[in-house]
N, C-alpha and C positions, 0 to 999 in steps of 0.2 A: 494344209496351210504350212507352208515352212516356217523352222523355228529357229533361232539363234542357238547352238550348240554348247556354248560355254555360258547361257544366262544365267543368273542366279536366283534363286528364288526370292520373293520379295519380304519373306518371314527373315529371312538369312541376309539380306541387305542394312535394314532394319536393326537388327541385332551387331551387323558392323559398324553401322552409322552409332548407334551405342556405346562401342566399347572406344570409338575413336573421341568421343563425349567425353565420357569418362579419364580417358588419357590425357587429353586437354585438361581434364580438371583438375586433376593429380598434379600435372606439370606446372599448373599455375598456381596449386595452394600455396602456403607462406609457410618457409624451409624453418623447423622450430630451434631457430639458433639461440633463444633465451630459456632459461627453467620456468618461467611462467609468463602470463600474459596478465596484466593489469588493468584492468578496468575502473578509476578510482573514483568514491563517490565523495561529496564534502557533508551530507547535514548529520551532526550530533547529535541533536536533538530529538526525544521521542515526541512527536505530534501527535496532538489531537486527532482521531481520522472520522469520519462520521461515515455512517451509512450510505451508497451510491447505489444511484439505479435501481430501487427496490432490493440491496441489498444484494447486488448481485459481485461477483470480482471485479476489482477494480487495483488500479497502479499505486503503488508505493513510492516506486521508485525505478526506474528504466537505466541499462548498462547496456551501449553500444559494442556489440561484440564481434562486427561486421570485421571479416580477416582474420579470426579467432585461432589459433593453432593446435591448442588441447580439447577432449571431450567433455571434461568436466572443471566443474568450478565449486570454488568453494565462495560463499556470502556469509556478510555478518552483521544484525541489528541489532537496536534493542529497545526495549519495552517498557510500558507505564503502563499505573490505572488498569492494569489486567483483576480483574477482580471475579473470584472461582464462582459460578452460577449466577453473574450477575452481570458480567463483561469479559465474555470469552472471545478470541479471535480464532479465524481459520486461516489458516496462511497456505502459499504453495510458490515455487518459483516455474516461471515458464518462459517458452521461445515464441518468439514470433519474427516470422519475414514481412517485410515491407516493401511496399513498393513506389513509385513514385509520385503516385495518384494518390496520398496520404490516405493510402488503404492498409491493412495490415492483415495478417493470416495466421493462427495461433498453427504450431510443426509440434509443439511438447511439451506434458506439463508433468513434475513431478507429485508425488502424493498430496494428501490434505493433511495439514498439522494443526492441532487442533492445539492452542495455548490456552492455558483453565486459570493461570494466573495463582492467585493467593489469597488469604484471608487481609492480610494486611498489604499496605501499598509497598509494592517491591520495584527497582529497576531491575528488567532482567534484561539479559542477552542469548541472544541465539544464534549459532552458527548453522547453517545448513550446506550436505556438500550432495551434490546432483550432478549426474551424468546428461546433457542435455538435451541430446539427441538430434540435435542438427543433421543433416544429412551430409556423409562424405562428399568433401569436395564444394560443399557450399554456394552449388548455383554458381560456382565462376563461369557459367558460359552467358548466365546473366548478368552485365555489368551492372547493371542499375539496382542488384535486391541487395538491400540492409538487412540484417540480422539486431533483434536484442532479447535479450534477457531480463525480463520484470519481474519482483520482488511483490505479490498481490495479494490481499489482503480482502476480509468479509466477516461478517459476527456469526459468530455460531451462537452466542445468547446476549442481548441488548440492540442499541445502547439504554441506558438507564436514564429517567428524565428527573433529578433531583427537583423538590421543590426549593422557590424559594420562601421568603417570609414575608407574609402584608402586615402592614403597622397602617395604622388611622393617624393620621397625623395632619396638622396645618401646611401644605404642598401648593409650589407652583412649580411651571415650567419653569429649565435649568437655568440659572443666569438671571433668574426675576431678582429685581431691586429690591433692599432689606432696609433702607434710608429714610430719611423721611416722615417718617413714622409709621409707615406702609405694613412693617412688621414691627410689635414693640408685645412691651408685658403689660398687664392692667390687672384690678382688682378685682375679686367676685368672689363672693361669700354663700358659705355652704350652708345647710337646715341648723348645723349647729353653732352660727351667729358668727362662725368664724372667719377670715379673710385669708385667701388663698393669692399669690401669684400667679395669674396665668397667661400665656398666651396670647397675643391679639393680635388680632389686623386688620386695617382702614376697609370700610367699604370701596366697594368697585377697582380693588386692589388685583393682580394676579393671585394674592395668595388666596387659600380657603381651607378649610378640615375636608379630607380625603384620601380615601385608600391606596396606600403606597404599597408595591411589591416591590422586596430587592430580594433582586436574583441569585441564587447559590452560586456560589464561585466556582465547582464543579458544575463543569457543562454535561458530566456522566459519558462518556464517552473513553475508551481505551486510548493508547497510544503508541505508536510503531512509527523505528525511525527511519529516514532514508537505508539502503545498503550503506554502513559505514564503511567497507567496498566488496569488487567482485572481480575473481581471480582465475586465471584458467589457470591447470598445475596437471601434471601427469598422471598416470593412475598410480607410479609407482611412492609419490608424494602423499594423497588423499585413496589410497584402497577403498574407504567407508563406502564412497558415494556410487551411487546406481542407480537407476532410470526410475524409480520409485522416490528416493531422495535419504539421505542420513542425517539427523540433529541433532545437534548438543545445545541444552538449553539449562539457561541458570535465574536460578530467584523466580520460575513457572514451572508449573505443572505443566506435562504436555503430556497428547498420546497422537500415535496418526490413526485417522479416521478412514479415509476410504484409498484408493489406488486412482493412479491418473486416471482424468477423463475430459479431454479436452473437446466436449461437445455442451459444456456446461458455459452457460451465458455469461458474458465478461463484458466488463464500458468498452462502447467500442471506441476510445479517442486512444 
C-alpha cells in the first residue's frame, strides 16, 4: 500500500499541536508591567463562622485572580474567639478554576495551619505567603475559565455550645401588655405572719410563672476575617512562600499539621 513519504507520525503531530498551544499561551499572558497585582478585599471584621457541611472546608473569603501575573501571593486576616483546646481553626488557602456552568475545580492547595489560639481572648493576625500553583499560561486558549484564590477555613476542635441561664419567672410573649392591671404587685404573707410584696397578674392574662432561658451572649464559635487582602508579588519580594505555604501569626498559637491534599472534601458552592 503506498505511503506518504514526508508523513509525520501522529505521536509527533500531537506534540506540535502542543508546543504551538503553549506559545499562544505565553504570547497571550499579561506582560508583568506592575511590582505586584492587587486583589483587594473590604471586611475588617473577624466573624463569627460556624461549622459547614459536617465540618467539612468551606469559603472565608474568595479573591478573583483571573489574569494574575505572579506565582505567588501573599494574604492577611485576622482572628477572634480562638481559644487553645476548645476553639481551634484549620485554615489553608487554595486555587480553583471555574467555569461557566457555575461549576468549579479545586488545581492547589497549600498546607493545613492549624491556629490553637490562646488562654485568653486575643485578636490575632495572620499573614500567609503561598506559591499557588496555577498552571503556566493559565488556560488562555480557554476564554471562558476564571481563576480564584479562597481563604478556607474548618475546626480542628469545637465549636463550643455555652450555656445559657433559666430563671422561673412571671413571662409572657414579647410585647404582652403590662397596663391595666394585667401585671401589678399584691400582698401575701408568709408562715411567719409577715407580708411580702409580690408579684401578680390578672387571670386569663398573657402573663404566668415560667421557665425563662436567656441565652449566653457567646454563640462559642471562633472567628476569622475576610482576606483583609491578596497580593501577587514576585519571588524576589516574598522568598518565604512555597507550594506548601509560609505564616506569620500574632496573639495564636499555631503549627502546620499536614501537607497539601486537595482530594479532601470542601462546600461545593
Amino acid at each position: 500500500m503506498p505511503t506518504q513519504a514526508n508523513a509525520l507520525p501522529p505521536s509527533l503531530v500531537n506534540e506540535i499541536a502542543e508546543v504551538k498551544r503553549r506559545l499562544s499561551a505565553v504570547e497571550r499572558a499579561p506582560a508583568p508591567v506592575n511590582k505586584f497585582d492587587r486583589y483587594p478585599q473590604v471586611e475588617w471584621a473577624a466573624q463569627g463562622r460556624p461549622a459547614v457541611g459536617g465540618n467539612i472546608w468551606s469559603s472565608v473569603s474568595i479573591a478573583n485572580v483571573t489574569g494574575l501575573t505572579f506565582d505567588r501571593v501573599e494574604v492577611k486576616f485576622i482572628t477572634d474567639f480562638l481559644s487553645t483546646g476548645k476553639r481551634e481553626a484549620e485554615v489553608r488557602l487554595a486555587a480553583f478554576r471555574h467555569t461557566g456552568k457555575g461549576e468549579r475545580e479545586i488545581v492547589s492547595a497549600s498546607g493545613v495551619l492549624n491556629l490553637t489560639g490562646d488562654t485568653e481572648r486575643l485578636i490575632g493576625s495572620v499573614v500567609m505567603r503561598w506559591v499557588h500553583g496555577i498552571p503556566y499560561g493559565w488556560d488562555y486558549a480557554a476564554d471562558t475559565t476564571i481563576y480564584t484564590i479562597e481563604l478556607q477555613h474548618r475546626y480542628k476542635v469545637g465549636p463550643e455550645h455555652p450555656k445559657g441561664q433559666t430563671i422561673y419567672a412571671i413571662a409572657a410573649p414579647e410585647g404582652s401588655p403590662t397596663n391595666d392591671n394585667i401585671l401589678n404587685w399584691g400582698y401575701e404573707q408568709d408562715a411567719g405572719g409577715k407580708w411580702w410584696w409580690v408579684p401578680t397578674y390578672r387571670q386569663g392574662s398573657p402573663w404566668s410563672p415560667d421557665f425563662v432561658t436567656v441565652p449566653n451572649w457567646d454563640e462559642g464559635s471562633y472567628s476569622i476575617s475576610n482576606m483583609h487582602y491578596c497580593v501577587g508579588l514576585p519571588a524576589e519580594r516574598i522568598p518565604e512562600a512555597s507550594a506548601n505555604g509560609w505564616a506569620w501569626v500574632r496573639n495564636s498559637g499555631s503549627k502546620w499539621l499536614r501537607a497539601s491534599d486537595i482530594t479532601e472534601p470542601y462546600f461545593f458552592v
